[in-house]
Every structure is written in C-alpha cells, then in structure tokens.
C-alpha positions, 0 to 999 in steps of 0.5 A: 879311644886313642889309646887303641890304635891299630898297631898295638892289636893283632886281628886273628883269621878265624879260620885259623882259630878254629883250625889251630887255636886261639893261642896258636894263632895269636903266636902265628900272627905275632910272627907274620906281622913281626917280621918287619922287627926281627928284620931291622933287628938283623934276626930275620933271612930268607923267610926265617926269623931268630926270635929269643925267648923272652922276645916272644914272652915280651911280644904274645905274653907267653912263658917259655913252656907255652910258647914251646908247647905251642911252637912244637904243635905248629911244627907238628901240624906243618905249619912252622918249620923250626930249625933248633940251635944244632941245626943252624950253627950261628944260633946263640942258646936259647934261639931257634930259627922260625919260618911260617909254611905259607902253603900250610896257612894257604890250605887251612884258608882253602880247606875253611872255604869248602 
C-alpha cells in the first residue's frame, strides 16, 4: 500500500463529474493541482499555464485528439479559457495558454448544492 501515496492520485469532485464528465474532470484537476509543476517549469503566469501536448499526454495519459476535444468542450462550456499560439505571441507551436474560470467551477459547486 505504499505504493499508493497520495500524490500519485487525483480526487475528482463529483459535482464536477457529473457536470462535465469524468475525463473533463480528470483534464481540470491535472490542471489545478499541476500548477505548482508548470510554475517551477517557468510555464506558469498570472493564473495561465503553458502546458505542450505530450506533457499533458505524459501527465492524464490522453493523446492529443482527446485532450483537445476535451480542452474545446471546457472552453465551450467556460470553464477554461484558452489563448492559442496566435493569441499570445511567445507560445512555441503546439503550446496553448490555459487558465481555469475559478467562478465557472464556483457555480457548478453552487449550482450542485441546490
């Protein structure tokens, strides 16, 4: 048991589960507790992060096509804002900038609490 220390798990909020999915969740939590990584990486500002692609893969174990139809529904849904290279002109290709809409994730914990 060992073996399962706690920070190689992610806890997943059910409200968020059964608000945006399992998968969604998993990508959200990745990004609010990974923060502290992406900062000492020198990839995290003012709330944004700059996460590459096989990071993510490496971290949630989703491919790019997932992690993008999951990234496009959470910004769909204004949860994540995302600014793609052409938006924030010192991303390399193949990098976005992410940032959580904290009041987004307020409101699905009020709106679960009614």
């Amino acid at each position: 048991l060992d073996l399962l220390r706690e920070k190689d798990f992610l806890k997943l909020p059910k409200p968020l589960v059964s608000t945006v999915g399992a998968d969604e969740t998993v990508m959200l939590m990745e990004l609010l507790t990974g923060y502290d990584h992406w900062e000492k990486l020198g990839r995290a500002e003012d709330g944004w992060i700059f996460p590459t692609c096989s990071e993510l893969e490496k971290r949630v174990n989703f491919a790019q096509p997932k992690q993008n139809r999951i990234l496009d529904k959470l910004e769909k849904m204004g949860v994540l804002l995302i600014k793609r290279r052409k938006d924030f002109g010192r991303l390399r290709p193949k990098r976005r900038a992410i940032k959580i809409n904290e009041e987004a994730i307020k409101n699905i914990f009020m709106w679960n609490k009614e």
